[in-house]
C-alpha positions, 0 to 999 in steps of 0.5 A, a space after each residue: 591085889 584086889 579082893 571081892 566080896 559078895 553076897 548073892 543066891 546061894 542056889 547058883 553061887 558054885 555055879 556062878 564063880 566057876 562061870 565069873 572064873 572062866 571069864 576072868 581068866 580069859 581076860 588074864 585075870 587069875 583068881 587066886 582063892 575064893 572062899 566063904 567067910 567064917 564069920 559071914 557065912 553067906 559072904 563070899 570072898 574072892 582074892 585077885 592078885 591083879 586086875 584093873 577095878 572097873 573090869 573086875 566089877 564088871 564081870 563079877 556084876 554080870 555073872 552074880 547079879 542081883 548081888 551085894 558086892 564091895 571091892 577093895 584095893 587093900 585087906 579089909 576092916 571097919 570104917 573109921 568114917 561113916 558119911 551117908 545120904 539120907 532120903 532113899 538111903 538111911 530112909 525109905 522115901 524122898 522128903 521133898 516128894 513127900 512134903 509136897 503131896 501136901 502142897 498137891 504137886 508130889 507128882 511134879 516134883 517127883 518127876 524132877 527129884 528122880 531126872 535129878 537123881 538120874 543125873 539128868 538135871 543140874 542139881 542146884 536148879 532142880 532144887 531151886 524149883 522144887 523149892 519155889 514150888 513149896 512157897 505159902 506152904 505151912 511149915 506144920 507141914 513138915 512135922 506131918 510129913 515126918 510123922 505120917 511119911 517118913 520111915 528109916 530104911 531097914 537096918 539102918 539104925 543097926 549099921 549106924 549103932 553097930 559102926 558107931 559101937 566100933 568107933 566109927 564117926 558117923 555123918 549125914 550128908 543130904 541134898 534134902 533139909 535140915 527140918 527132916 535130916 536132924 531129926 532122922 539123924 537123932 532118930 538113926 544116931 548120927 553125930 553130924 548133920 549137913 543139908 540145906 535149909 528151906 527158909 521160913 517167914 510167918 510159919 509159912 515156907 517162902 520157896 527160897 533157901 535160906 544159906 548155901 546148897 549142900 550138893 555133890 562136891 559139898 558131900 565129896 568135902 565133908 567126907 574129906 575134911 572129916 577124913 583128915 581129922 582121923 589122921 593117916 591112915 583112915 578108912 572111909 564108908 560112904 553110901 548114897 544112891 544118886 548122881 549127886 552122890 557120886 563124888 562121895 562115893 568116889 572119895 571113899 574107902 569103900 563107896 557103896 550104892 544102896 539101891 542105887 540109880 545106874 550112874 551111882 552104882 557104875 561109879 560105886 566100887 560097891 553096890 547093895 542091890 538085894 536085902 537091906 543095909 545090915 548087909 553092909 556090915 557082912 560085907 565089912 566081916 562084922 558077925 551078928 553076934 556084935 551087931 548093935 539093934 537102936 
């Protein structure tokens, strides 16, 4: 069985599931019931007794679009694992963009941050030369940074908060560095952090890293090791937004792309395209009533 939830314009949702249900239906796809949630009274779920995932997703995507969505291969309930990405994801900008709008090159870095995160580059080089970019620049920078820069994206103290309150282990997994991703972390409340370490000599950053690169198969590891630890079982939450995202989000229970670049919302099996990330826990059937404001 596969089950669909969404959360998309209510003005045309009667109209869109009658088209979505033509449509499946002519692909041999029935849908046996569709309804809104009780609790979530703007989620709508739709039960599939068959159907191949990517196919489902995508006809779903084409007649509710822009829409929040998840799909799942098995009833629903809250995540015993929550492990996310940071920049663009629990917050609103991309640290290393940022950083070196200080060092008068966010331009130049920006552009190879989003070819990165497009997929376009390999993720380790691209991080390499960014970095190397950033030599001679005063690590007080990055305290500047966080303090001027630097903001959580909406909800997401309340999806970790509300998550963690339900028993939820929570996980930051960046790309991006220590210097910024323990802080968001204490900030948002996440009880774990992985990320990359820019090295420091003399108060100045060199351009090198200082110990290994945390990329997309180190994110994809976290979240399986953290997983085996909760036993048989275990359900799983992940949310990211770009390329080196994707086996993460892959990995999951329920891999949700917030925002996402093309290829990490095509490889998700869900997506927040509207709204912010308190969406997830509508989409989760966790009322507001329980939801816990940081």
């Amino acid at each position: 069985m596969l089950i669909a939830r969404l959360i998309a314009d209510s003005n045309t949702l009667a109209a869109n599931l009658d088209a979505a249900t033509v449509a499946l239906d002519k692909e041999g796809i029935a849908v046996a019931s569709a309804q809104m949630l009780d609790f979530c009274g703007d989620v709508l779920q739709i039960m599939l007794p068959h159907g191949e995932e990517a196919q489902v997703k995508a006809l779903l995507d084409s007649h509710f679009s822009p829409s929040n969505m998840v799909l799942a291969t098995r009833d629903f309930r809250v995540p015993d694992l929550f492990v996310s990405d940071m920049d663009s994801t629990m917050i609103g900008q991309e640290c290393i963009d940022e950083l070196a709008d200080f060092a008068g090159l966010k331009e130049r870095i920006a552009d190879i941050t989003e070819r990165a995160m497009q997929g376009e580059l390999d993720f380790e080089s691209a991080l390499r030369e960014r970095v190397s970019l950033l030599e001679g620049l005063a690590e007080s920078a990055i305290d500047q940074c966080l303090a001027e820069r630097i903001e959580p994206m909406s909800g997401a103290a309340t999806l970790v908060a509300t998550l963690k309150a339900k028993g939820c282990r929570t996980v930051l997994v960046t790309g991006g560095f220590h210097h910024f991703a323990d802080r968001v972390a204490d900030q948002l409340g996440f009880e774990r952090v992985v990320g990359n370490r820019l090295a420091v000599h003399d108060g100045k950053l060199t351009g090198q890293l200082d110990g290994p690169i945390t990329d997309s198969s180190v994110k994809e590891k976290v979240l399986r090791e953290e997983l085996s630890l909760l036993g048989d079982g275990a359900v799983s939450l992940a949310t990211g937004d770009g390329a080196n995202d994707i086996p993460m989000l892959r990995a999951a229970t329920y891999g949700i792309a917030y925002k996402a670049k093309p290829k990490a919302r095509e490889a998700a099996n869900g997506w927040i395209d509207r709204g912010d990330l308190t969406d997830i826990l509508k989409l989760l059937e966790i009322p507001e009533k329980e939801w816990v404001t940081a």
